[in-house]
N, C-alpha and C positions, 0 to 999 in steps of 0.2 A: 504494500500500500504506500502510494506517494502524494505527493502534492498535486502532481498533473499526473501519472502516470496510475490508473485505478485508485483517485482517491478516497473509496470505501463509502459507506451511505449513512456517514454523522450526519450530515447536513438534510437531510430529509427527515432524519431520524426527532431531530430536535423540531421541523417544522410540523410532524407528526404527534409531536408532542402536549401542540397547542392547539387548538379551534381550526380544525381543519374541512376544505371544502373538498371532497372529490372529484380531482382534476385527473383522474389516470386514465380517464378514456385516448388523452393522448397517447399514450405506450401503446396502445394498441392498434391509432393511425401509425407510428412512428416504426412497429411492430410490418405493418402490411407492406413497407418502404424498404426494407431491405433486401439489399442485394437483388434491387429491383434499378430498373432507370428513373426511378424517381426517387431514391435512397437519399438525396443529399434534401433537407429542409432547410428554410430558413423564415424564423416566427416573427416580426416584430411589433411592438406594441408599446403605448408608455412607459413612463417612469412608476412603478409602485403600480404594477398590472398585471403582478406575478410571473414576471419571466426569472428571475431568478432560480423561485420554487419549482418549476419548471423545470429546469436545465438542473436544481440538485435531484430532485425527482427521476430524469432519466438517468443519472449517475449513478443512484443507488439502486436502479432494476439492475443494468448491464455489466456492472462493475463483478468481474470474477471474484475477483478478493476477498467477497465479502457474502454472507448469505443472508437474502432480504424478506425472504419469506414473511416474518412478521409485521414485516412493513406493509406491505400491500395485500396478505392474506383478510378479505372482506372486502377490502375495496371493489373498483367497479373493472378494473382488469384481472381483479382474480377468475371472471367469470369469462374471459374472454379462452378462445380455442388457443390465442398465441403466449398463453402466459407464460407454461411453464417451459416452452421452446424455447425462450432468449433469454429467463430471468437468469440475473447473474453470470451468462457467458461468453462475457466479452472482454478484451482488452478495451477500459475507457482513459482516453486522451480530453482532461476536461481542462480547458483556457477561461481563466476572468480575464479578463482583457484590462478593465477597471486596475485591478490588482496589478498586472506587471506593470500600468502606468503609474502608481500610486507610492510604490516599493521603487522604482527604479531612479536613476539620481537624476538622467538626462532623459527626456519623453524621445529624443529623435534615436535612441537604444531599445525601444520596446520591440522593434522587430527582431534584430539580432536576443538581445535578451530570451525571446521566446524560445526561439531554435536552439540556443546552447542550453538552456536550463530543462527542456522537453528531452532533448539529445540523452541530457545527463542522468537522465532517472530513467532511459530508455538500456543506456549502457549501463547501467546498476540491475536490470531487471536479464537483462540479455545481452551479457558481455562479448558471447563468443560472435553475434552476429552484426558488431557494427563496427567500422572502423574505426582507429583512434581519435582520427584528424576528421574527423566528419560532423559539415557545418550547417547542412541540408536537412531539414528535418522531414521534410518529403520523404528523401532518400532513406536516412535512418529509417522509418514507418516502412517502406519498403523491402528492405533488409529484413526486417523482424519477420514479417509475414510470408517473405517469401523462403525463411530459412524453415519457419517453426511452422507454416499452413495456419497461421491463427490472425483475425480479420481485428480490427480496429474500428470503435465507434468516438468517433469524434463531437465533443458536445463543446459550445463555446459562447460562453454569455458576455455579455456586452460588449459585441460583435463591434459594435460603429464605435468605440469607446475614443478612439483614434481620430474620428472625423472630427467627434465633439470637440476634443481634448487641444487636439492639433489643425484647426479649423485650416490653418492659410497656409500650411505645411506639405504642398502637394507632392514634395519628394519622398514625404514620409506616405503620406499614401497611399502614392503607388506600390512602393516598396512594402506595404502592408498588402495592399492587394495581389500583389505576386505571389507573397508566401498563401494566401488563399488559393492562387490558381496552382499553384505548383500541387497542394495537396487537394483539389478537387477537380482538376481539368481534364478528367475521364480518360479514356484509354486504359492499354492493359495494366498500368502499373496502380490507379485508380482502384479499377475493380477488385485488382489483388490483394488490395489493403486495407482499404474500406468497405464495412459492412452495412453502415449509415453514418450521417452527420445533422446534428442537428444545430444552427445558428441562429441566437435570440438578443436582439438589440433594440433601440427606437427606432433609427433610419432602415427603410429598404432599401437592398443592396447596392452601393453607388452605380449609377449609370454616365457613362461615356457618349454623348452625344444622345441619343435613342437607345443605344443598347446597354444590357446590364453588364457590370464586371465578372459575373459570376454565372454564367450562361445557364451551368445546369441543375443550378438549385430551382428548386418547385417555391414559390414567396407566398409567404400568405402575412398581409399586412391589415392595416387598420383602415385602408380601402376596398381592400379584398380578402375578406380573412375566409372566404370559401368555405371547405371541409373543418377548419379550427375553429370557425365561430364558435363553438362551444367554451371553447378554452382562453378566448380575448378577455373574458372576464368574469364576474358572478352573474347570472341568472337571474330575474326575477323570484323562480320557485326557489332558489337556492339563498337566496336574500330575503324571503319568506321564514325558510326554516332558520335562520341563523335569528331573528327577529323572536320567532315566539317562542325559542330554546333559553334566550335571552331576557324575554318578555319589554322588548323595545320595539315604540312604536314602527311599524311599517311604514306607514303613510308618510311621516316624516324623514323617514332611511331614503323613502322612493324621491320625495321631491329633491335631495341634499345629492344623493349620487347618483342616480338612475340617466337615463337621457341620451349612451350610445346606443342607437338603436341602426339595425341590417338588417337587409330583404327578408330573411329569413328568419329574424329574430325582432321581437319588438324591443327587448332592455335588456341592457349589461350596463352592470354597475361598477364603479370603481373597486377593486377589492381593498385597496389596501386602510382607503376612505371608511366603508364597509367596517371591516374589522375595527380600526380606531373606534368609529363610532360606538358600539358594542362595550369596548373592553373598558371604554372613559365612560359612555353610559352618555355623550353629549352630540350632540350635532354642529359641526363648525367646519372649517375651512381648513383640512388638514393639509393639502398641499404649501401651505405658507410657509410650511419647514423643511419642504422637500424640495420644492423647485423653486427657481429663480425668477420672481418679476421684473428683476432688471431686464433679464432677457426675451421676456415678453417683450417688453415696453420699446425694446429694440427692434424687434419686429415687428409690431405695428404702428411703428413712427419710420419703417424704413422711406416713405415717401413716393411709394407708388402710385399711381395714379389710379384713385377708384377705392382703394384701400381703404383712407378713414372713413368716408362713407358706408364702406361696406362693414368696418366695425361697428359705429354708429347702428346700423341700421339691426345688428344682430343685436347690439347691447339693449333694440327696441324691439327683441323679441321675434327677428325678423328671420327665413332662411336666404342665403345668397346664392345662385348658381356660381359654380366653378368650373375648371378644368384643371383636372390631377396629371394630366399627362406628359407636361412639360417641368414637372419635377423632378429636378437632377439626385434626389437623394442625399442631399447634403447640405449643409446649414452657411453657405454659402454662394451659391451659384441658383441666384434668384434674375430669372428675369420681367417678371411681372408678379401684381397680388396675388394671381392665384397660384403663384408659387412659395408665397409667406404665409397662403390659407390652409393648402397643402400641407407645409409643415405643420403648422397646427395642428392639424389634426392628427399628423404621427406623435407629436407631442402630448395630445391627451387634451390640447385647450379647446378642438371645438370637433364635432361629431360629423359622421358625412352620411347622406342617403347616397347609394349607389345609383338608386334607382330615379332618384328626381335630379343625381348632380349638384345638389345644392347644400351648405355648411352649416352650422348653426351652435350657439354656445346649447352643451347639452344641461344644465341645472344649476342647482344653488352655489355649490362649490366652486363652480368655473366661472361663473357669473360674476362673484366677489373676487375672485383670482385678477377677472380683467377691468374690475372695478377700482383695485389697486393698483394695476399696473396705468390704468388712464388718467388717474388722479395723479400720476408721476410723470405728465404729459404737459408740452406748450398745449394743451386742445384746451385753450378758456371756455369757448364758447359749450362744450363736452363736459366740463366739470361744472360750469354752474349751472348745467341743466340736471347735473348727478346733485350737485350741492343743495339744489330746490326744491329735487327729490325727497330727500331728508326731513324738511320741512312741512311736502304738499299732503302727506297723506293727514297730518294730524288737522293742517287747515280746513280738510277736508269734511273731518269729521266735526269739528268744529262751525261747521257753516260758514268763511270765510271766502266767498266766492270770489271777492275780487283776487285774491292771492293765486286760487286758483286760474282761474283765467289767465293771470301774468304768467304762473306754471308751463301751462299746457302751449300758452303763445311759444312761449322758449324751446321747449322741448319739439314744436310744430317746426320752429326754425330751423332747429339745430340739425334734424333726422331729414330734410330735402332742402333743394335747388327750386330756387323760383317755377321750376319748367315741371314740377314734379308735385307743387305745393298740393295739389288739389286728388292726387296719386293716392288709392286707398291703400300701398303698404304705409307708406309717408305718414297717414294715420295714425295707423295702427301702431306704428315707431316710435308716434307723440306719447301717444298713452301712455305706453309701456316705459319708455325713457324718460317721462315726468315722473309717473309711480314705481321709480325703479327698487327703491329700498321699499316699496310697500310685499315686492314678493315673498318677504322673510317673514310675514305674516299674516299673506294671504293666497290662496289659489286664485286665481287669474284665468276667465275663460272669455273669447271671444265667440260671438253669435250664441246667444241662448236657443235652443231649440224650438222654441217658436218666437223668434229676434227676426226682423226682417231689416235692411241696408246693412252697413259695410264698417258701420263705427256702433256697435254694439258691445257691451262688458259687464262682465257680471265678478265682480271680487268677494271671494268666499273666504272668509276669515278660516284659518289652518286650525286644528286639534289645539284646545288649552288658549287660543288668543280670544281677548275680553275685545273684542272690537265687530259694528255694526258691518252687516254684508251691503254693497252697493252695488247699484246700475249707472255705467256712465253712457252717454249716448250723446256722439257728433253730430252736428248739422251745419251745412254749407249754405252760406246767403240766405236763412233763413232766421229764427233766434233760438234764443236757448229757451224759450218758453216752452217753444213749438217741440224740441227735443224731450220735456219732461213730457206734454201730453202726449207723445208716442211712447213713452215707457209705461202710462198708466190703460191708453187705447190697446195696447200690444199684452196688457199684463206680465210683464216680464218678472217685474215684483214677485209673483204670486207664486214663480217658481224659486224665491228664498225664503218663504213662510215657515218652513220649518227649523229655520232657527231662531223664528220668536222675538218678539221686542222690534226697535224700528229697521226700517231697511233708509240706505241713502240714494237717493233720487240723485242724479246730475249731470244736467244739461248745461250741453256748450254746446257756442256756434261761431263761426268766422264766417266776414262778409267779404265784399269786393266792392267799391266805390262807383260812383254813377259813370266811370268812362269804360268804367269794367277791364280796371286793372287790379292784380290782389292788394287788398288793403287789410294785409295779415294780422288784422284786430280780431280779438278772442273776446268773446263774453259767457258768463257761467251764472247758471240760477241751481241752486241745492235746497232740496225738500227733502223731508222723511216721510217714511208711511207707516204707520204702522200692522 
């Protein structure tokens, strides 16, 4: 047992040890991959998205050295046909990538460092089959397998750790990428040595113009997580049963993490969000200690054009069409917004439908993520519609219509283009971007089921909040008189009756001036009902 060369299955052992969700259905994708042409994987996904778990997880099935038996005897691959074929018989080659940069004196040595210190534990295990002076660790891996007929699974977490690390470093990674193609670029020496590989980072694998560096890895990412969608994250039913084992609220688990949602799945939840929440017993903004809002804040003040609009327009609740195609895979080589949206969303800050194209912040926790990071912004006109925010809901409740009005005017501005003002997402951006701190004590639904036009809202106060449920309703060139009596003609009320005591009525209206140009003036009347 070594450090890289079968490092045994502590590391699973210990995560086994805590509040565990069963994730082994992957061993048994990872299982049908071998010594197949589609042997080599590569997973990625955020920061605190369980790939780590992961990557100790397959270490401690394949790892000869060690016997795992009670580690996964119950789980959901002890049920599989391919369990007991591969459990614990392999030579495993496991790489943190993190680790040799962290350990190591000069970052531009992590390539060399890898190959001499793998080499090293390779020549301790199997002296007779490597050469002295041997610098290749391709080769080494070759030698072994083809001396002793025993195959090699290679597992390697924090794959891009290098891109990150060493952003502007292109010599470096290249030279990182080589040592990848040298030991996965197929052929006979490939096949003879490798029996699977599996690779788990943020970024998908760097791309060269259009094509990948790593041709014959099968990717499954956070735009296409295909066959692993199960394994991107917790579940719904899985964040169900952690909740009432727990006896913490759901409903509040769901609005705080929930929110990537794929074709195929409706919600994955942050796990590692997920877990905190549980074990503190609180709901909050766990990423604050994890990740970087500098680095946010740097990518979306990069200055693209289209860009702050289109944050704006998410932070109002909005989704954006994009195109993922032209991202290079790497935290530099941006040539438009939707190559900084892109990132995003391998980052974890914003979610993507596959199927509509379009990006969107997925919940409470990302929301306050990019709400920090904009408050860290020249975006005045951005902050003091966030800053008003703050303010509008209590005005609200309060009956202080003119406040509001000057609210909703600002946040109308802020979220479009004169060309755009009258635009029902533009709207809907106001709403949501004036009552933006009101989400963290209310559900938020737009069109009530029997609501008719395009600026309809119904805010439903969240589990344990002492505050009135409202109807807010838009009207264009008309008044805001006219907008309460469509919420009383339409009964939309009637559908918040069951939570008793008053409901808040409020009507806004913006007009246009007699030459019939906008004359972006807002007016608000607020009633109750009881």
């Amino acid at each position: 047992m070594g450090m890289y060369l079968n490092p045994g299955n502590k590391g699973f052992a210990t995560i086994r040890n805590g509040a565990y969700v069963d994730k082994t259905g992957l061993i048994d994708y990872v299982n049908s991959t071998l010594n197949t042409p589609l042997k080599l994987t590569s997973f990625s996904r955020p920061r605190r998205f369980g790939k780590s778990f992961a990557a100790k997880m397959l270490c401690a099935y394949y790892d000869r050295s060690c016997d795992s038996h009670s580690l996964f005897d119950g789980l959901a691959i002890s049920g599989a046909e391919s369990y007991e074929r591969h459990l614990n018989k392999y030579d495993v080659i496991y790489l943190d990538i993190t680790r040799f940069i962290s350990t190591g004196r000069d970052v531009r040595n992590v390539v060399k460092n890898i190959q001499s210190q793998v080499i090293e534990e390779l020549k301790s295990a199997y002296p007779e089959c490597i050469k002295e002076n041997e610098q290749i660790l391709a080769d080494a891996l070759f030698c072994v397998s083809h001396a002793t007929k025993k195959m090699f699974i290679i597992i390697i977490d924090e794959w891009d750790a290098l891109f990150l690390e060493a952003k502007e470093d292109e010599k470096l990674q290249k030279e990182y990428v080589q040592l990848l193609r040298g030991l996965f670029k197929g052929g006979t020496t490939t096949d003879e040595t490798i029996a699977g590989a599996y690779m788990t980072g943020i970024l998908p694998i760097k791309k060269y113009g259009t094509e990948s560096a790593l041709t014959d890895f099968q990717e499954f990412t956070m735009t296409n997580p295909d066959e692993l969608l199960p394994y991107v994250g917790f579940s719904e039913a899985e964040v169900q049963e952690l909740c009432t084992r727990a006896e913490v609220d759901f409903d509040e688990m769901r609005q705080w993490y929930d929110g990537y949602s794929f074709e195929d799945c409706c919600s994955v939840y942050n796990p590692n969000s997920v877990m905190q929440a549980i074990r503190k017993r609180r709901f909050r903004n766990y990423w604050q200690t994890s990740e970087s809002f500098e680095s946010l804040k740097q990518y979306i003040t990069s200055g693209f054009d289209g860009l702050k609009d289109a944050i704006v327009f998410m932070l109002g609740g909005q989704h954006i069409k994009i195109d993922t195609g032209t991202f290079q895979n790497d935290i530099t080589s941006f040539e438009n917004r939707d190559d900084i949206l892109t990132l995003l969303v391998h980052l974890g800050y914003l979610a993507y439908d596959a199927k509509k194209q379009e990006v969107y912040i997925p919940n409470l926790e990302v929301t306050d993520a990019f709400k920090i990071a904009v408050k860290n912004t020249r975006w005045d006109e951005v902050n003091k519609a966030l800053s008003h925010s703050d303010r509008l809901l209590r005005a609200t409740i309060e009956g202080d219509s003119k406040m509001v009005a000057e609210a909703l005017e600002l946040a109308h501005e802020t979220c479009t283009s004169s060309l755009e003002y009258n635009d029902e997402n533009s709207l809907s951006c106001a709403i949501l971007l004036a009552y933006y701190t009101a989400k963290n004590e209310y559900e938020i639904f737009r069109e009530l089921p029997t609501g008719k036009g395009f600026a309809d809202y119904a805010f439903i106060p969240r589990k344990g909040v002492d505050k009135p449920p409202m109807i807010i309703e838009l009207k264009y060139n008309k008044s805001a008189d006219s907008a309460i009596r469509q919420i009383h003609d339409n009964r939309y009320a009637g559908k918040l009756a069951g939570f008793g005591g008053k409901v808040l009525l409020v009507g806004v209206n913006y007009d246009k001036d007699a030459k019939g140009e906008e004359r972006k003036h807002h007016t608000c009347i607020i009633a109750t009902m009881e």
